[in-house]
C-alpha positions in Angstrom: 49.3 43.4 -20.4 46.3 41.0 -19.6 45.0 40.6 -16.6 45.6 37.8 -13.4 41.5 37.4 -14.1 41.9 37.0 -17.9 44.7 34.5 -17.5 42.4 32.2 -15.4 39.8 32.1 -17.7 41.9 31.5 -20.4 43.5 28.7 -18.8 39.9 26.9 -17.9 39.1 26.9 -21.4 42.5 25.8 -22.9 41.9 23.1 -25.2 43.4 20.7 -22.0 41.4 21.9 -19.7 38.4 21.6 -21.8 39.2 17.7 -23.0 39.7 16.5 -19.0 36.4 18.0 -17.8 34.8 16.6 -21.0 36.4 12.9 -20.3 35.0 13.5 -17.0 31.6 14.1 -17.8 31.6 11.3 -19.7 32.9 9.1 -18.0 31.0 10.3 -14.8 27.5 9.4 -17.1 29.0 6.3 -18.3 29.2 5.3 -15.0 25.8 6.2 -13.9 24.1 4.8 -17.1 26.1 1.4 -16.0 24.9 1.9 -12.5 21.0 2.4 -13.1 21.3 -1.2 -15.7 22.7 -3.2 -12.4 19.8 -1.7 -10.7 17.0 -2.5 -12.9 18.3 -5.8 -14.6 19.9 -7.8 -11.9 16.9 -8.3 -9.8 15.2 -9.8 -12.8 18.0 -11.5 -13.8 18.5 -13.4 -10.6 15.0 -13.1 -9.9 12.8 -16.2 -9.2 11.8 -17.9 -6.0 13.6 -17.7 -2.9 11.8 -19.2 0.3 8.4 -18.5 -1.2 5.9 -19.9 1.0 3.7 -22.5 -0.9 1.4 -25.2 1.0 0.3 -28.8 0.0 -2.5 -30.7 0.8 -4.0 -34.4 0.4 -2.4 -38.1 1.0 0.5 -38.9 2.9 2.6 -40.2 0.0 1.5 -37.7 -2.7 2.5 -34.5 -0.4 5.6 -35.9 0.5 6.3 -36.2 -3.2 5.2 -32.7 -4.1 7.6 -32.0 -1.3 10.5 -33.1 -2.4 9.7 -31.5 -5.6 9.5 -28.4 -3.8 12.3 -29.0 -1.9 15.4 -26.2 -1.7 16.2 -22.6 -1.3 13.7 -21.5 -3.8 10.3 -22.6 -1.6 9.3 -23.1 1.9 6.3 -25.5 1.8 4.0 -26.3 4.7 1.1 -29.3 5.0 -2.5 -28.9 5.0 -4.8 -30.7 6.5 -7.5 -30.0 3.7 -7.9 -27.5 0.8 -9.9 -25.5 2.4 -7.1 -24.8 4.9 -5.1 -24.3 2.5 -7.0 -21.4 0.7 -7.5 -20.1 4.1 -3.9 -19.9 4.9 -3.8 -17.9 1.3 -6.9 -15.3 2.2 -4.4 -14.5 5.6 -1.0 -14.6 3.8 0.3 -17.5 5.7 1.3 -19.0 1.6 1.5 -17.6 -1.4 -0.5 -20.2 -2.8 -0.5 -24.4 -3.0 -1.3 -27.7 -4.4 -4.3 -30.2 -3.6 -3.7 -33.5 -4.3 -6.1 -36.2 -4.9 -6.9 -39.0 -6.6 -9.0 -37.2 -8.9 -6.4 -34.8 -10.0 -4.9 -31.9 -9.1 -6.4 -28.7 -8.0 -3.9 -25.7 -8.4 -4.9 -22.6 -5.7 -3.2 -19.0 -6.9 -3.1 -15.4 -5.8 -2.3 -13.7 -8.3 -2.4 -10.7 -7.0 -0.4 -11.1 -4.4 2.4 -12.2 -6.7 2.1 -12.9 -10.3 5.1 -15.2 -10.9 4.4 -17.1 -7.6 1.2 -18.2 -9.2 2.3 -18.9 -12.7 4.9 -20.8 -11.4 2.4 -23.3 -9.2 0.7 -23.2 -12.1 3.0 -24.7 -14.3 4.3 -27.3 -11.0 0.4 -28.2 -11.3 0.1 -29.1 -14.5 3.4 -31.2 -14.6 1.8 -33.2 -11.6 -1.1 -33.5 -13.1 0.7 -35.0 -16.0 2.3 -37.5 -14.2 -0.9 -38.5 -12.8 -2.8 -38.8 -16.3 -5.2 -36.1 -14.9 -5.8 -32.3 -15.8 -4.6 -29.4 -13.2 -7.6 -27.4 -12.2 -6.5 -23.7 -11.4 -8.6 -21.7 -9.2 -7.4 -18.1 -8.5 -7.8 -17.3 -4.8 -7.2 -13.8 -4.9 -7.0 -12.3 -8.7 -6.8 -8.9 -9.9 -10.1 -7.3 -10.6 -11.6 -7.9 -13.8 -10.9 -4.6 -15.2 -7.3 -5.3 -15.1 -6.6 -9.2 -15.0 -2.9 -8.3 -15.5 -2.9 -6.1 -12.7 -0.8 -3.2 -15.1 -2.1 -0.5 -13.0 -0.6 -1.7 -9.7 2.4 -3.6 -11.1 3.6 0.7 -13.0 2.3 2.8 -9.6 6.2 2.4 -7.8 7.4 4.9 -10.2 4.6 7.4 -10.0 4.4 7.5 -6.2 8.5 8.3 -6.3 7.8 11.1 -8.1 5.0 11.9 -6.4 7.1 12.3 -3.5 10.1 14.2 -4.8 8.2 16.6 -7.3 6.5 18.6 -4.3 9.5 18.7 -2.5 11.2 20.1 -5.8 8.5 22.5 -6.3 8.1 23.5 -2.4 11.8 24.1 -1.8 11.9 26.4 -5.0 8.8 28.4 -3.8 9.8 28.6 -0.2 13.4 28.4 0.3 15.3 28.7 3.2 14.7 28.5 6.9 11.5 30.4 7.3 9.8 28.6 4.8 10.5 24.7 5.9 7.4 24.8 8.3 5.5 26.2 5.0 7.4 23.1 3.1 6.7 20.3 6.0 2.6 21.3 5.8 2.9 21.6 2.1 3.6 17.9 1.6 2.0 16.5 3.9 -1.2 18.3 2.5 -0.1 17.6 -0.9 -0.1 13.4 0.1 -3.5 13.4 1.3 -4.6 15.1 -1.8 -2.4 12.8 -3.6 -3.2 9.8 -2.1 -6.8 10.2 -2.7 -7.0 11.0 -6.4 -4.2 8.1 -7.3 -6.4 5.6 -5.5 -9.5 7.1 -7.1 -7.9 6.7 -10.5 -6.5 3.2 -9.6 -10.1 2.1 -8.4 -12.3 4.0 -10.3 -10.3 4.9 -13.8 -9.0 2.2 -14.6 -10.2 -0.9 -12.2 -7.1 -2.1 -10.8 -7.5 -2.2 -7.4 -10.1 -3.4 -5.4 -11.3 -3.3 -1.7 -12.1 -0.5 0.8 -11.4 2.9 -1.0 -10.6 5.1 1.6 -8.5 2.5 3.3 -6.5 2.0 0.0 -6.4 6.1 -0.3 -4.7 6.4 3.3 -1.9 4.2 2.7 -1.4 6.1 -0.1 -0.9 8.7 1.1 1.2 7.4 3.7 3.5 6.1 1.2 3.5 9.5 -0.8 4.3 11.3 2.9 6.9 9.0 3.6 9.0 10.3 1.0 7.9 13.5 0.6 9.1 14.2 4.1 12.1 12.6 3.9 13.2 14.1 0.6 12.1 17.5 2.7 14.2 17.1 6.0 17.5 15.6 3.6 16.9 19.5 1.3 16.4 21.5 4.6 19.6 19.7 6.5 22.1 19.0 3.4 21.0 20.9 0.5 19.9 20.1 -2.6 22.7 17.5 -2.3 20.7 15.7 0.2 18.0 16.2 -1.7 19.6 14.6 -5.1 21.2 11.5 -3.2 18.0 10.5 -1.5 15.8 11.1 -5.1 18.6 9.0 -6.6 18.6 6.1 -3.7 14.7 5.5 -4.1 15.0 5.6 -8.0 17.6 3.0 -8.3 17.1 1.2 -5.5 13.5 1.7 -4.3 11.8 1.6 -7.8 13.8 -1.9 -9.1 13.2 -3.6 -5.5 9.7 -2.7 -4.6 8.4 -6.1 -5.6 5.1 -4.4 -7.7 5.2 -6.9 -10.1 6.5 -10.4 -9.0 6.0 -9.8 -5.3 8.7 -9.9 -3.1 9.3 -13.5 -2.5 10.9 -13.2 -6.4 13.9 -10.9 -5.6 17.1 -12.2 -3.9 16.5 -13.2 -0.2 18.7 -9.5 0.7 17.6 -7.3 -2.1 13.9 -8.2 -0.9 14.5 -7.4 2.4 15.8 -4.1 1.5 12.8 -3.1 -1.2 10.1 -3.6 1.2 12.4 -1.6 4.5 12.8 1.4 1.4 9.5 3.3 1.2 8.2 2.7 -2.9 8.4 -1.6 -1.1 6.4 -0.9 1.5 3.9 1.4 0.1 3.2 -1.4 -2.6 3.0 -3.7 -0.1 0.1 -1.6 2.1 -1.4 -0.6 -1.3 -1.3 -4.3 -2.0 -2.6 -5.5 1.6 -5.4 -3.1 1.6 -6.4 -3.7 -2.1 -6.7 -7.0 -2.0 -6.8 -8.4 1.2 -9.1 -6.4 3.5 -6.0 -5.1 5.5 -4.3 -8.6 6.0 -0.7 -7.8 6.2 -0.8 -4.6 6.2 0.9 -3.5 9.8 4.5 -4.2 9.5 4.7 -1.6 5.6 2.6 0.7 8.2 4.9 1.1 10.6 7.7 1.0 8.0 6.5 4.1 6.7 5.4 5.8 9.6 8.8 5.1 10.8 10.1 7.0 7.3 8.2 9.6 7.9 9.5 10.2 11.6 12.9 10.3 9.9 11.7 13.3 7.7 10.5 15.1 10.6 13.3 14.3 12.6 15.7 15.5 9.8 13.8 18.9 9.3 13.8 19.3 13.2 17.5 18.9 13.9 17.2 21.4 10.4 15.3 23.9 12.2 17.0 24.0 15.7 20.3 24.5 13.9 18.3 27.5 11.7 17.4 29.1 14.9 20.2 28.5 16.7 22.5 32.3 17.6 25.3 32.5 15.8 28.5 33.5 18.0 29.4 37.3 17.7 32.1 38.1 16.0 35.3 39.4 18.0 35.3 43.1 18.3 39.1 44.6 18.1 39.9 45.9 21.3 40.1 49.8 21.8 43.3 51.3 22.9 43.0 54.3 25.3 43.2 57.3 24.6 
């Protein structure tokens, strides 16, 4: 006579039983595989410009053609007084870049660094102008990658790499010191581990490979900064829901963060909303401070600051309402009451 135990057991691995989990672990994976494709390809699909600041400078008439040109959703131009204003307005991130008009031709001013498409894009406006006129577009690149790395490959990949960097050492902390007692050990342990970090990604960055430019240590800070932001975040979602908390945040910067940081177009070239939301998420604004400090001396480089300062006050907060409830004495049980002798 078998078993209650036996029955169970045999039950769970009835062909039936074994055909409906199956459909739904494929199906589960179906969905996210559908899931992570939305993420990653609908920015670019309906990428392009959406109010990108641009400027124009030079006659009366000409501007206000290059305006209407420009005029719509996809680009929010301004008027310079002179070029030189105009380039100004780039070195401070008023614009993204412009067009000088003249009677001469058509001088074409870029940053590509501060968003690739934005200046290929004026570039190409430039040279249909320029056409028009029966003159050649001049292109001068205000603020360009370093030489090393024209392209700017080693910026445009680090969104990825600094996700990780966040979530491996909370991985790898949690295993090595689980539970209560050991998420003070974990909360010093990343923190530590993003300085480290921070410093030998910017060393490679600047130093390996040439792709980033500017004060070092700066660059190295925000970093790190962006590395803590997640890192500590990832920590106080483990400490307060599990590795649960820990999965759905890892999963929420992945497919959100990574596709939405703006790395490699620049923000101005994702869907007014989605941008918004890549540069609030912590991989957006770290490639933003990485990005301000790089490049332009600092410029810009506050408001992704305090974004991930703010995301790191989150962490903490999360591992502190995490440690109270740790701490906290747990109610005696009731003791049966003794009858008298």
């Amino acid at each position: 006579m078998s078993s209650p135990r036996a029955s169970g057991a045999e039950a769970a691995t009835a062909p039936g039983g074994t055909a409906r989990k199956l459909i739904v672990v494929i199906l589960g994976l179906a969905a996210l595989v559908t899931l992570m494709l939305c993420a990653f390809a609908l920015p670019s699909v309906n990428g392009g410009p959406h109010q990108d600041p641009v400027g124009v400078s030079g006659p009366a008439q000409a501007t206000a053609a290059a305006e209407k040109k420009l005029d719509g959703d996809a680009w929010t131009v301004t008027v310079y007084d002179s070029p030189d204003a105009l380039e100004k307005a780039i070195h401070d991130r008023d614009i993204m870049g412009g067009i000088a008009l003249s009677a001469e031709g058509v001088d074409v001013y870029t940053a590509t660094a501060a968003g690739p498409s934005t200046a290929g894009a004026l570039t190409a406006l430039g040279n249909t102008l320029a056409e028009q006129q029966q003159a050649q577009a001049t292109v001068h690149d205000v603020v360009p990658f370093p030489e090393d790395d024209p392209r700017g490959a080693g910026f445009t990949s680090a969104a990825l790499p600094m996700i990780f960097g966040g979530m491996i050492p909370a991985i790898a902390l949690t295993r090595l010191f689980p539970g209560h007692s050991g998420l003070r050990t974990r909360l010093v342990g990343v923190l530590a581990f993003s300085l480290v970090a921070g410093a030998a990604v910017a060393t490679f960055l600047q130093f390996g490979t040439g792709s980033l430019d500017g004060n070092y240590w700066l660059t190295s800070l925000g970093l790190s900064l962006g590395m803590a932001a997640l890192s500590t975040t990832f920590i106080g979602l483990e400490a307060l829901l599990g590795f649960g908390g820990l999965g759905a945040g890892s999963a929420a910067m992945m497919l959100l963060g990574n596709p939405l940081s703006g790395l490699a177009t620049g923000p101005h070239w994702l869907p007014a909303g989605w941008a918004a939301l890549g540069q609030i998420l912590p991989p957006g604004a770290s490639g933003s401070l990485m990005r301000a400090n790089a490049f332009f001396d600092g410029t810009g480089a506050l408001v992704p600051a305090l974004t991930l300062t703010a995301w790191v006050a989150l962490g903490l907060a999360l591992a502190l309402i995490a440690d109270r409830r740790g701490r906290s004495p747990r109610p005696a049980a009731a003791q049966p009451e003794m009858s008298a002798a």
